[in-house]
TIKETOR-193074 format. One record per residue: residue number from 1; x, y, z of N, C-alpha, C in turn. Coordinates in steps of 0.2 Angstrom, whole numbers, plus 2048, in hexadecimal, padded with zeros to 3 digits. Layout:
residues N
SITE    nr   nc1   nc2   nc3   cac1   cac2   cac3   cc1   cc2   cc3
SITE   NUM     X     Y     Z      X      Y      Z     X     Y     Z
...
//
This chain:
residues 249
SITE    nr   nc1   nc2   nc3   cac1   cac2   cac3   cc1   cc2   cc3
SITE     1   979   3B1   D62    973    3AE    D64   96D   3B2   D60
SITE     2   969   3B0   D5C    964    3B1    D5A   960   3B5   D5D
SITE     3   960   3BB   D5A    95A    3C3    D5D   952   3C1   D5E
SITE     4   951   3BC   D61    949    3BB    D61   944   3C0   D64
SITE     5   93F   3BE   D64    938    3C6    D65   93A   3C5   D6F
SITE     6   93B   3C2   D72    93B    3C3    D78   942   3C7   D7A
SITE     7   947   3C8   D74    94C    3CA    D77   94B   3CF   D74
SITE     8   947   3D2   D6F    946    3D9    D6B   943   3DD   D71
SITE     9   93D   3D9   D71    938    3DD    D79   93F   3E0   D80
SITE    10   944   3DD   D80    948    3DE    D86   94C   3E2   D83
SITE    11   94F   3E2   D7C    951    3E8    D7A   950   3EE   D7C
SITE    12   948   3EF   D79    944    3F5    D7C   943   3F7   D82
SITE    13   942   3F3   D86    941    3F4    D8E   946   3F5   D92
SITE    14   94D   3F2   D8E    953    3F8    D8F   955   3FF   D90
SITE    15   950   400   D8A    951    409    D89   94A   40C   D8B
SITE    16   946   407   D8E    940    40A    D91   942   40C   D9B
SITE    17   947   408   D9C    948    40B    DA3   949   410   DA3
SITE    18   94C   416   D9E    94E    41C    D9D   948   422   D9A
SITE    19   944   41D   D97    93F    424    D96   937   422   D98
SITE    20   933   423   D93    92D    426    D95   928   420   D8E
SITE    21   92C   41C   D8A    92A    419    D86   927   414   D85
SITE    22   925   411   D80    91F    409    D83   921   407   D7C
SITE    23   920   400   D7F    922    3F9    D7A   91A   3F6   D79
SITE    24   917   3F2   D75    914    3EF    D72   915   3E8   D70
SITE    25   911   3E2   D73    915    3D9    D72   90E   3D8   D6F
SITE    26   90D   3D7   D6A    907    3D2    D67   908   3CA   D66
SITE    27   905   3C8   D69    907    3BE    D65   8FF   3BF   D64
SITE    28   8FE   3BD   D5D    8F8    3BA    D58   8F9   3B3   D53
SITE    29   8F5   3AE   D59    8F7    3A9    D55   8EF   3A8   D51
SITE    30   8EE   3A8   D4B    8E8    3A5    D45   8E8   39E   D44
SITE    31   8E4   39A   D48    8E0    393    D46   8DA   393   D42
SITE    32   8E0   38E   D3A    8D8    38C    D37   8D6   385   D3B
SITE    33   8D1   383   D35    8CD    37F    D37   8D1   377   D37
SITE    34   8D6   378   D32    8DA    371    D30   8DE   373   D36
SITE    35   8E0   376   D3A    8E6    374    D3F   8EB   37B   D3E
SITE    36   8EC   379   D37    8F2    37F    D36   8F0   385   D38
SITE    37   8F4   38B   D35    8F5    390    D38   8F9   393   D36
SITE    38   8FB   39C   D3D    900    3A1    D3C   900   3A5   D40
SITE    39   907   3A5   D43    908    3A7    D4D   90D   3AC   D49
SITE    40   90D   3B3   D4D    911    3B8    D4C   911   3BC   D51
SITE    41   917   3BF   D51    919    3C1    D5A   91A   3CA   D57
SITE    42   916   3CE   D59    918    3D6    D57   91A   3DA   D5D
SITE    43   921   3DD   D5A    923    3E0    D5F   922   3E8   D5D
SITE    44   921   3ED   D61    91F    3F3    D5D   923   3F9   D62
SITE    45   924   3FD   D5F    92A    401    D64   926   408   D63
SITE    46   925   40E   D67    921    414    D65   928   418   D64
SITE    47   925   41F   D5D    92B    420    D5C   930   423   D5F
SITE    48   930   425   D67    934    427    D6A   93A   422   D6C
SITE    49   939   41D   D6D    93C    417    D73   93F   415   D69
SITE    50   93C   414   D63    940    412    D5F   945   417   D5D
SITE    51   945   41D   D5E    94B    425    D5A   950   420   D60
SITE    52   94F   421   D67    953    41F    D6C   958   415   D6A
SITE    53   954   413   D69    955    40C    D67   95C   40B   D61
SITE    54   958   40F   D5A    95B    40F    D55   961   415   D53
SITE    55   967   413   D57    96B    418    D56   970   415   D52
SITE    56   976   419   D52    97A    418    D4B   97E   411   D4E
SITE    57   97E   40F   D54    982    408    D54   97E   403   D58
SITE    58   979   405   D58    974    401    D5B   96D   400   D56
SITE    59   96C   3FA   D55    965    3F7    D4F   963   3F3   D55
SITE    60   95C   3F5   D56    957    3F1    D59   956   3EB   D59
SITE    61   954   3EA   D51    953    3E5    D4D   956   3E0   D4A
SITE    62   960   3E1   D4A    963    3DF    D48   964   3D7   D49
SITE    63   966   3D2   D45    966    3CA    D48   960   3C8   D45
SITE    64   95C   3CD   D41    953    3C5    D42   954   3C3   D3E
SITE    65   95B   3C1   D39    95D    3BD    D35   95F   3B8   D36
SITE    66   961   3B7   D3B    961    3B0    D40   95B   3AC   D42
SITE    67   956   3AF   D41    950    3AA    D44   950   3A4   D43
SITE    68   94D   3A0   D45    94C    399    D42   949   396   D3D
SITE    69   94A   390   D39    945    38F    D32   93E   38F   D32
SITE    70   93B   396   D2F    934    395    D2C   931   39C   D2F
SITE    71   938   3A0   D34    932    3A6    D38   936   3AB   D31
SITE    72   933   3B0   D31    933    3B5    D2E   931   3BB   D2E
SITE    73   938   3C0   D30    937    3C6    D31   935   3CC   D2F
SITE    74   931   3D2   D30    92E    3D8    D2D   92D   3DD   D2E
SITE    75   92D   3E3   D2C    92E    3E9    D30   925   3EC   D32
SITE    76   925   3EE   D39    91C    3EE    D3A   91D   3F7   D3B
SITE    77   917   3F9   D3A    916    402    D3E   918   405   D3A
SITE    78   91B   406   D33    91F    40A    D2F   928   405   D32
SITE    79   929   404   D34    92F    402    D36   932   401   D3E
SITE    80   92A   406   D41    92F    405    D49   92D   3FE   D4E
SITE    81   92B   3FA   D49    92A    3F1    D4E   92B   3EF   D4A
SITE    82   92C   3E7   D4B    92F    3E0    D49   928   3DC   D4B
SITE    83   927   3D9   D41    922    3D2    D41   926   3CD   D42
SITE    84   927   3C6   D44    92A    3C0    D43   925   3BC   D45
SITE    85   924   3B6   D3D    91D    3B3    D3C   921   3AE   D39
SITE    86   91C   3A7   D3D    91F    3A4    D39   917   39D   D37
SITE    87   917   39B   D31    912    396    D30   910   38D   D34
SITE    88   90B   38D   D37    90C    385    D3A   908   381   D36
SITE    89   909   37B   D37    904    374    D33   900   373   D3A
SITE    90   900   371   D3F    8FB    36F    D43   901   372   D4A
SITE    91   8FB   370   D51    8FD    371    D55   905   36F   D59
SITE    92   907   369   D55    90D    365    D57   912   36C   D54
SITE    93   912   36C   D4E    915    371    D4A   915   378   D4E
SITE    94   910   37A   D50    910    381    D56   915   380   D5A
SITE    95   914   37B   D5E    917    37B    D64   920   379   D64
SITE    96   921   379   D5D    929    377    D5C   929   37E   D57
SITE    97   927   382   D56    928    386    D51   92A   38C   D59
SITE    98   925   38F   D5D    92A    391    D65   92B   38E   D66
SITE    99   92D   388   D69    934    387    D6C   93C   389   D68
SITE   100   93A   387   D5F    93F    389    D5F   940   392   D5E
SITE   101   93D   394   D5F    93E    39D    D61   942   39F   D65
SITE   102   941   399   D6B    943    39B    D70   948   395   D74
SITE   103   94C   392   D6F    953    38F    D6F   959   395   D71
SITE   104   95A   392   D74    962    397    D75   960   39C   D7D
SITE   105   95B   39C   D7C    959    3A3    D85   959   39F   D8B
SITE   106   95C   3A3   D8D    95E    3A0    D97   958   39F   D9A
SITE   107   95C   39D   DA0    955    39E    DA5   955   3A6   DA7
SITE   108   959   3AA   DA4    958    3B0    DA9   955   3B6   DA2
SITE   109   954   3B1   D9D    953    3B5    D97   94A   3B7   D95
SITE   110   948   3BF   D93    941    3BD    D93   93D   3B9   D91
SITE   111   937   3B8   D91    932    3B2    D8C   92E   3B5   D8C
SITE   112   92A   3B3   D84    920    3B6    D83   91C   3AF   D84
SITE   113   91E   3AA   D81    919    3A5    D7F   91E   39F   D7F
SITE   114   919   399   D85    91C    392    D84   918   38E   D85
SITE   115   91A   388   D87    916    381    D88   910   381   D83
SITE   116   90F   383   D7E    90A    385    D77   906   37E   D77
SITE   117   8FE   37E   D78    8FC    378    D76   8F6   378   D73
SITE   118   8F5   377   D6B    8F0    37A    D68   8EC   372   D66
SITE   119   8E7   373   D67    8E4    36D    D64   8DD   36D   D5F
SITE   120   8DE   36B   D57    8D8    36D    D55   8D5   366   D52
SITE   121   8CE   364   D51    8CB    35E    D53   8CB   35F   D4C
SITE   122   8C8   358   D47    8C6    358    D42   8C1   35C   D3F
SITE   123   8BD   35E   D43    8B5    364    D41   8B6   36A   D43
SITE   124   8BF   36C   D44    8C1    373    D43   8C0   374   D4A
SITE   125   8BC   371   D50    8BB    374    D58   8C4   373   D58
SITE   126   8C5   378   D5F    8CD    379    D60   8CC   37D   D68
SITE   127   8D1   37B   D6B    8D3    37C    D71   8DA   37F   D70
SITE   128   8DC   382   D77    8E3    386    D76   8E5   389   D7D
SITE   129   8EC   386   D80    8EF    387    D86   8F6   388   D85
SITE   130   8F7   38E   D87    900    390    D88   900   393   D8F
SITE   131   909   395   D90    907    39C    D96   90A   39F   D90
SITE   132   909   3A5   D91    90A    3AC    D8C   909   3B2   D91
SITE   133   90D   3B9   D90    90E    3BD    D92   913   3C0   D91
SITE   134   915   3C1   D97    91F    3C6    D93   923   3C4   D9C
SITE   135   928   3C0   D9B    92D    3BE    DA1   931   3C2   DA1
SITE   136   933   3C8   DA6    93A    3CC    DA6   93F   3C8   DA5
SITE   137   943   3CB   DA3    94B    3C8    DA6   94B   3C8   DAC
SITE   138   950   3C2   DB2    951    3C5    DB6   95A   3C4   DB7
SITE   139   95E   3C5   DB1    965    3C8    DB2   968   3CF   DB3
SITE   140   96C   3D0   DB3    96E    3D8    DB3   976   3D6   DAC
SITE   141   976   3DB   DA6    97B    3DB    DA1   97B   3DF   D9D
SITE   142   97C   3DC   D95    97D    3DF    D92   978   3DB   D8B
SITE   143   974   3E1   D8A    970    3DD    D82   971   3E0   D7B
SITE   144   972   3DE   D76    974    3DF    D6E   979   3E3   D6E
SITE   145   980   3E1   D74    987    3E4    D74   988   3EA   D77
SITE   146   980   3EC   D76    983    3F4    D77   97A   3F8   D7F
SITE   147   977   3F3   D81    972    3F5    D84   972   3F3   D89
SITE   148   972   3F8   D90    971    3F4    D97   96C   3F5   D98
SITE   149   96A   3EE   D9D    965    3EE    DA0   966   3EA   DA8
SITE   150   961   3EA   DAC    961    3E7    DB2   959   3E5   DB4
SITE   151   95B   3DD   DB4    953    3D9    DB5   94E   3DD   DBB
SITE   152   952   3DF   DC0    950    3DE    DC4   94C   3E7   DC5
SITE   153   94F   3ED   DC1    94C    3EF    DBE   947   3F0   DBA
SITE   154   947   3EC   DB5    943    3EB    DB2   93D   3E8   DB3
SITE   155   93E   3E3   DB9    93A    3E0    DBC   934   3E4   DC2
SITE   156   937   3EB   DC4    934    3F1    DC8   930   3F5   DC4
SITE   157   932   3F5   DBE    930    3F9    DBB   92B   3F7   DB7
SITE   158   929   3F0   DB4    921    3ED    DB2   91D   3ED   DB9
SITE   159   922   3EB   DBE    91C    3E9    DC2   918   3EF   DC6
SITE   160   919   3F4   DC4    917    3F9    DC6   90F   3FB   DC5
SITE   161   90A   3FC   DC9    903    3FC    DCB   905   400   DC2
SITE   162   907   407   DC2    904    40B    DBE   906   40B   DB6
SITE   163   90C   404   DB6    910    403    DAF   909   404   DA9
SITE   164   90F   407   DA5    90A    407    D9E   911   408   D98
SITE   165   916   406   D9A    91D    404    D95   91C   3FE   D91
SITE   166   918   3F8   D94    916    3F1    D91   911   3ED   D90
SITE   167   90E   3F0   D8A    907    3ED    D87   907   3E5   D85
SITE   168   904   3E1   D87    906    3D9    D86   8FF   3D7   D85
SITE   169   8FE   3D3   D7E    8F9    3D1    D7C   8F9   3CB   D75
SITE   170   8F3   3C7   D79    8F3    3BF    D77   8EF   3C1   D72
SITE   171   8ED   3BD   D6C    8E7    3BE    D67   8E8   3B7   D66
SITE   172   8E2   3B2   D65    8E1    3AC    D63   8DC   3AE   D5F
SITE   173   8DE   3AC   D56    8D8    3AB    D54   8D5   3A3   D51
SITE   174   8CF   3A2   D52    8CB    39A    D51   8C7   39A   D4C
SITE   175   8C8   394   D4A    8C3    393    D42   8BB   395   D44
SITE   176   8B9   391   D4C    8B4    393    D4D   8B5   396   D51
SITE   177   8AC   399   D56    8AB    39E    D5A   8B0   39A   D62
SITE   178   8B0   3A1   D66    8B6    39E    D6B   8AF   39C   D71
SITE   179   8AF   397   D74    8AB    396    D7B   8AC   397   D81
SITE   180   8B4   397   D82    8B7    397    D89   8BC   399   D88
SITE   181   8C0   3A1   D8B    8C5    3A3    D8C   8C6   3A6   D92
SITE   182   8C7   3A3   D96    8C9    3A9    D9E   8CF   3AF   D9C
SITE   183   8CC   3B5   D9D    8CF    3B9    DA1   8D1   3BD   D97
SITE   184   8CC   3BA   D93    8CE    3BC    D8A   8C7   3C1   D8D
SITE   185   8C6   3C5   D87    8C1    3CB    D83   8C2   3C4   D7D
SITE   186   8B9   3C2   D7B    8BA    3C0    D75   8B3   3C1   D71
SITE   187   8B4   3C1   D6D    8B2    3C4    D69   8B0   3C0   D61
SITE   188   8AB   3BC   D60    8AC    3B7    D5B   8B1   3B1   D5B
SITE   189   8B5   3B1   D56    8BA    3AB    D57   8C1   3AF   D5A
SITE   190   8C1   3B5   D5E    8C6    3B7    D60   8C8   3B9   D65
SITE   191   8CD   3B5   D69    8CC    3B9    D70   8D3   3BB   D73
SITE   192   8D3   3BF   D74    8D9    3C4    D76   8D9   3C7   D7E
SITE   193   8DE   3C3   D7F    8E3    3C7    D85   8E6   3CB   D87
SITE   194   8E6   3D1   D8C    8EA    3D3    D8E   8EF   3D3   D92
SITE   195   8F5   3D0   D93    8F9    3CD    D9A   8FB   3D2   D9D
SITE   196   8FE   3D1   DA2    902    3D5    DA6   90A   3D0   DA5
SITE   197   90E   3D8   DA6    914    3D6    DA2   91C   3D4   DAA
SITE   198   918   3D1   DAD    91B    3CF    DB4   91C   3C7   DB2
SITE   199   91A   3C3   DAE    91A    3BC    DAC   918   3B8   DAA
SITE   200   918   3B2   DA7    913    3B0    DA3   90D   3AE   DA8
SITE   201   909   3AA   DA4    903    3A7    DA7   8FF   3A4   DA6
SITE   202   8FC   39F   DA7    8F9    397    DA4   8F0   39D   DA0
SITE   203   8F2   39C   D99    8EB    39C    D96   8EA   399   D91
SITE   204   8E4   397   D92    8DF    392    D8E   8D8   396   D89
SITE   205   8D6   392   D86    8D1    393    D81   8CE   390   D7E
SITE   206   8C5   38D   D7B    8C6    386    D78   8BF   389   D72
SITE   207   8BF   38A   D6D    8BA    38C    D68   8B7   386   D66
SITE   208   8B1   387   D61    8AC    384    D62   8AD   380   D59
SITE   209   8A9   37C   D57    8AA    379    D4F   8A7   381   D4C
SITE   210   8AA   382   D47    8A8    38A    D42   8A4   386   D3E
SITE   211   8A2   38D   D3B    89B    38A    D39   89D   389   D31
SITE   212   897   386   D2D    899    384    D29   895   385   D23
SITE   213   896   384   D1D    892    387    D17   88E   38C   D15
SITE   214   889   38E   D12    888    396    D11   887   39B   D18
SITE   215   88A   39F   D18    88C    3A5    D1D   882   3A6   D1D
SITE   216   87F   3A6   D23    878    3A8    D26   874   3AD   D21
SITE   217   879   3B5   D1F    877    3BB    D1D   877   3B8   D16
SITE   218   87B   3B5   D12    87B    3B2    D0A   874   3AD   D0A
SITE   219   872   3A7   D11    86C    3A4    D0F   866   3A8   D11
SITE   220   867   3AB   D16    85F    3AE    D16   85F   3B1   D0C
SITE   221   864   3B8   D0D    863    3B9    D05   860   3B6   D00
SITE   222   863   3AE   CFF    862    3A9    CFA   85A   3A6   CFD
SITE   223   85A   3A6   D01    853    3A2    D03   84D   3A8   D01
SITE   224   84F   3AF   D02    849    3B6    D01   849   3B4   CFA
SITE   225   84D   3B4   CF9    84D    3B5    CEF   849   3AC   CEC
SITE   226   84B   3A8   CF0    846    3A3    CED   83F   3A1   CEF
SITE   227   83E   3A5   CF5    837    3A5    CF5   833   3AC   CF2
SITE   228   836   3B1   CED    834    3B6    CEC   833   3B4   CE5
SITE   229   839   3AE   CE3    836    3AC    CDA   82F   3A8   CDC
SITE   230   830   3A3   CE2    82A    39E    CE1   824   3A1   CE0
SITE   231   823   3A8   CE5    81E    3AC    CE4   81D   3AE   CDC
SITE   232   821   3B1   CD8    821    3B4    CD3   81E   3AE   CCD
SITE   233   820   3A8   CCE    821    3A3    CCC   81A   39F   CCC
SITE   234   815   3A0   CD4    80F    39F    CD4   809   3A2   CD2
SITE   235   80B   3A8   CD3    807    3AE    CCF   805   3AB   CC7
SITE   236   80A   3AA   CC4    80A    3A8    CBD   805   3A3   CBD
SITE   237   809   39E   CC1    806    396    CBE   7FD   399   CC1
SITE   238   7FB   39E   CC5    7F4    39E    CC7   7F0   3A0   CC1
SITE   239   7F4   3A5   CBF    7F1    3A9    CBA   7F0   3A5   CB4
SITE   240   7F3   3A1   CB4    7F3    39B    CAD   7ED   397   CAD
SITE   241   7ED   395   CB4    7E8    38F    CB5   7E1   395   CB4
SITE   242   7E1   39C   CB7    7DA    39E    CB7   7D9   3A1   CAE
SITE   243   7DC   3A2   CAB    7DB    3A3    CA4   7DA   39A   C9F
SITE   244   7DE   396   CA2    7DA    390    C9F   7D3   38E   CA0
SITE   245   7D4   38E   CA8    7CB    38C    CAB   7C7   392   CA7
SITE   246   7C8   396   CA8    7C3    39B    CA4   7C3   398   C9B
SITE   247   7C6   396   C99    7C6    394    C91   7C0   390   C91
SITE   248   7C2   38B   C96    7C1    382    C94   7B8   385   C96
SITE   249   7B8   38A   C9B    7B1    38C    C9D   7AD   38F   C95
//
């Protein structure tokens, strides 16, 4: 079964019941203006929980060679996290590009991101609803042959007031500025979430048509500079006129 980003994160929060270490989930998905796009799911391990992870018969990482067609795998932090990114045409294309990620996981198996529904209008405005966040497992076994775990475990251990093991963060970037995002920090066309890592949860977002043709700072610029030749350019033509009148006089 193919090693996907939600069963990486569970790797690690295998060996996180044992110690004192923290995991890192980014999903950033980049909406241009034409629809398409670029969803990447980063998983980032501190170097403690990776010395622990990556021992001589155990690879973290191993299997991303299995992904499905078009995601594409990368070493993030010097080495101790996993990129897996993959390119979309429009939001149809999104929404079958995760699901197929997450072909093969049970119902008792984590999840970051589902029900994906991105919609961008012809003049670039675009809206966006998933649930996203981080689902525990709730089985008890064995993961990458050699790593126990226990959901219900792991499920004590997120939900705990003072967890700080599991950092979980949405990014949505939009062609244009963002209008509406509950529960986002946003900040221009970007607005980012921080989940809490007990389950997914319904979020939304809907940015505005982007702007268009010269950037503000380039026309004011352009507009100082031709009203500063017009000037330059009157001076002349006055100076011309009062040395003719003076001739004809």
């Amino acid at each position: 079964m193919p090693l996907t980003a939600p069963r990486i994160v569970l790797l690690a929060l295998a060996a996180v019941l044992a110690s004192a270490c923290q995991v890192r989930v980014t999903t950033d998905v980049r909406v241009d203006a034409d629809g398409a796009g670029r969803l990447a799911l980063v998983v980032g391990l501190d170097e403690e929980l990776y010395a622990a992870l990556a021992t001589d018969d155990f690879d973290p990482f191993a299997g991303l060679d299995e992904l499905p067609d078009g995601w594409q795998s990368a070493a993030h932090d010097d080495g101790r996290g996993i990129e897996i990114a993959v390119d979309f045409a429009d939001g149809a294309d999104l929404a079958a590009r995760v699901a197929a990620l997450s072909d093969g996981l049970g119902p008792d198996d984590p999840r970051l991101l589902e029900d994906v529904d991105l919609r961008v209008a012809a003049d670039g405005s675009a809206t966006f609803g998933a649930r996203a966040g981080f689902a525990p497992p709730t089985a008890t076994g064995i993961v990458g042959g050699a790593m126990p775990f226990d959901g219900d475990d792991l499920a004590a251990l997120l939900a705990a007031p003072d967890q700080d093991v599991l950092d979980v963060v949405l990014r949505i970037r939009f062609p244009g500025p963002v209008e509406e995002a509950p529960g986002a920090v946003v900040d221009g066309n970007v607005a980012t979430w921080t989940l809490a890592p007990t389950g997914l949860v319904d979020v939304t977002a809907r940015a505005a048509v982007p702007a268009t043709g010269v950037p503000t700072p380039v026309l004011i610029g352009a507009m100082t500079l031709v009203a500063a030749s017009a000037l330059v350019v009157g001076r002349t033509v006055r100076r011309r006129r009062r040395r003719w009148f003076s001739r004809g006089a």
